[in-house]
Structure formats: structure tokens, C-alpha cells
C-alpha positions as CSV (number, residue, x, y, z in Angstrom):
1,X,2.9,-10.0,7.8
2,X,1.4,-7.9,5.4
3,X,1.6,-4.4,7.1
4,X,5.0,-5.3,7.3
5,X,5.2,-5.9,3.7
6,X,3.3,-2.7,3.0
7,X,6.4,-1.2,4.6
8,X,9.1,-2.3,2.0
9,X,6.6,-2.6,-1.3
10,X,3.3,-1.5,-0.8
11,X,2.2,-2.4,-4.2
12,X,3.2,-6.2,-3.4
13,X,1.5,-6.3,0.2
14,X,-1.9,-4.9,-1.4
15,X,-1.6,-7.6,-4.5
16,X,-2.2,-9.9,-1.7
17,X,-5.3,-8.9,-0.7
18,X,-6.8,-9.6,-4.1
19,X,-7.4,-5.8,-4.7
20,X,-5.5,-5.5,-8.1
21,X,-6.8,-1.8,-8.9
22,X,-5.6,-0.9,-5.5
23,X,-2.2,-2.4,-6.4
24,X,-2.2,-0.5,-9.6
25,X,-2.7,2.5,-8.3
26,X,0.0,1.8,-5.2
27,X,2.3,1.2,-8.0
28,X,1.6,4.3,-9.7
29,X,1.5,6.1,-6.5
30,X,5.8,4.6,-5.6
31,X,6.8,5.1,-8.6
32,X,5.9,8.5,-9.0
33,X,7.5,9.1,-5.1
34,X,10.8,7.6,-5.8
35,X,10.5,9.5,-8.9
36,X,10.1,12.6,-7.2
37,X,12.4,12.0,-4.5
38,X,15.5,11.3,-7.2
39,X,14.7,14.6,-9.0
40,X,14.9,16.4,-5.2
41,X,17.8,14.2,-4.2
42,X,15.9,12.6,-1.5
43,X,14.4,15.7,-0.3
44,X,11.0,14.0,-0.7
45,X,11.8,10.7,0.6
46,X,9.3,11.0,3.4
47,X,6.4,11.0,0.5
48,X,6.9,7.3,1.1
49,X,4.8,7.0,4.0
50,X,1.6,8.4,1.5
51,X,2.2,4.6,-0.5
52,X,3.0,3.0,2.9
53,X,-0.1,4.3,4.8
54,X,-2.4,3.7,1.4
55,X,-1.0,0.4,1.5
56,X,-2.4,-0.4,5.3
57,X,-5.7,1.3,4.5
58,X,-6.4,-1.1,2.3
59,X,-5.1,-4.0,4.3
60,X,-7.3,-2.8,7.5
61,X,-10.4,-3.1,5.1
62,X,-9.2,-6.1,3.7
63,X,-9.4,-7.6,7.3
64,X,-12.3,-5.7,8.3
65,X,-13.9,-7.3,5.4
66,X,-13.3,-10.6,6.2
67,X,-13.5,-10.5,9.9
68,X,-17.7,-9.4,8.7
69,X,-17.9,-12.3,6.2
70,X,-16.5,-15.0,8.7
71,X,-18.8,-13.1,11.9
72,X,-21.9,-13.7,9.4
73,X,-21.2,-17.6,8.8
């Protein structure tokens, strides 16, 4: 559910994984893309996959992370 969500608003999907810098920095990241892309007139729309693929990054770790914590116990 959340890569899906990473799709649409990446700064929402990694808010859920507790990683609030990460979701600072997403939402710096978007708004600076859309920015970008309106100035271009969507010539730079595909810049969107950069937030979208930070977005999963951070996800995959976030499972990673607690696929080793639950593993341990």
C-alpha cells in the first residue's frame, strides 16, 4: 500500500514510515519538481519519478529494517 502511495504523494507514503526528515526532504524534493515542470510547461514532468523512486528507497529500508528487528526476536 505504501509504494502505491509513494506513487501519488511521496512525501505522505514516507511520513508513514516514521522517517519525518525523509518526508521533509521528499517534500522539498515535489515541490521543487512541480515547480520546475510549471516553469517548463510540463517539459520536466518525468522529474517526478526522482520523488517517487526516493520515496520507495526509503520504504524498502523501512521494511528491510523491520523484517531484521522482527528476524532477531
Amino acid at each position: 500500500m505504501r509504494y502505491l502511495l509513494a506513487i501519488f504523494l511521496p512525501p505522505l507514503a514516507i511520513l508513514t514510515t516514521g522517517r519525518i526528515f525523509h518526508a521533509i526532504l521528499s517534500t522539498v524534493l515535489c515541490a521543487v519538481v512541480i515547480t520546475l515542470t510549471l516553469v517548463s510547461v510540463f517539459g520536466l514532468a518525468w522529474l517526478w519519478l526522482v520523488c517517487i523512486m526516493h520515496a520507495a528507497f526509503v520504504i524498502d529500508g523501512y521494511h528491510k529494517r523491520n523484517k531484521q528487528v522482527g528476524g532477531d526476536a
